[in-house]
C-alpha positions in Angstrom: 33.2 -10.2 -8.3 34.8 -11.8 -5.2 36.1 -10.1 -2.1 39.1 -10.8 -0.3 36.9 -10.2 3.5 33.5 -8.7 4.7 35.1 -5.2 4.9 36.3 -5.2 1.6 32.7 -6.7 0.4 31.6 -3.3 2.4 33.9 -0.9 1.1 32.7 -2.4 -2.5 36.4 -1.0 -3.7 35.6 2.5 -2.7 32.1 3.0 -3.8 31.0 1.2 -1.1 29.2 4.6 0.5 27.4 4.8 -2.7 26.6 1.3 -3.3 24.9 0.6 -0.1 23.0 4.0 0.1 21.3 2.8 -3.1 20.4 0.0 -2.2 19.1 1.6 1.3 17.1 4.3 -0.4 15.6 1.7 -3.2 14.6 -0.9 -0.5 13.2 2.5 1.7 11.1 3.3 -1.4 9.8 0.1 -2.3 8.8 -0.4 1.5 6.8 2.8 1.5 5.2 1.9 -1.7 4.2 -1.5 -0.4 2.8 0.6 2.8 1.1 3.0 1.2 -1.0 0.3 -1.2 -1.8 -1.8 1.1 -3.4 1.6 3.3 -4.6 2.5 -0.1 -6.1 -0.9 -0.4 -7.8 -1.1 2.7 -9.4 2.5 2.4 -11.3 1.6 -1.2 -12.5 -1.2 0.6 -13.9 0.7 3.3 -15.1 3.1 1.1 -16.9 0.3 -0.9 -18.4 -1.1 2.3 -20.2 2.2 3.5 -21.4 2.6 -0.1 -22.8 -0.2 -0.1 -24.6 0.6 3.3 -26.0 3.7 2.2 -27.3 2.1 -1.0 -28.8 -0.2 0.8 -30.7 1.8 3.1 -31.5 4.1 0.1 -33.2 0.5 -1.6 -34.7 -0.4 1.7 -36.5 3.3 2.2 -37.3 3.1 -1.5 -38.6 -0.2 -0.9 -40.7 1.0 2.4 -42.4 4.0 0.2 -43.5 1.9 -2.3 -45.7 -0.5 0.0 -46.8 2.5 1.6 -48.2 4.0 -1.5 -49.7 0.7 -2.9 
């Protein structure tokens, strides 16, 4: 489809209102998405790392106990 100028590219042969708020709300949505994974992301890794902490200071006390009792 070709347009004559910019502001009949804008008006998108009356739908233009519609046309553009699509877009607007798809692009808002994926950028949320995008957003909220990557915060998602970053809070299962920080939830792995203090597991990991905890399990190791459960192996190390475990670890302590044992050479105490031999």
């Amino acid at each position: 489809m070709q347009f004559d100028s910019f502001s009949a590219f804008i008006n998108m042969g009356g739908y233009g209102f519609y046309v553009w708020l699509s877009y607007g709300v798809a692009t808002a949505l994926l950028l949320i998405l995008m957003f909220s994974s990557i915060r998602g992301h970053k809070h299962v890794i920080k939830n792995i790392a203090l597991r990991k902490q905890r399990e190791d200071k459960l192996r190390q006390v475990r670890e302590q106990r044992q050479k105490q009792d031999k």
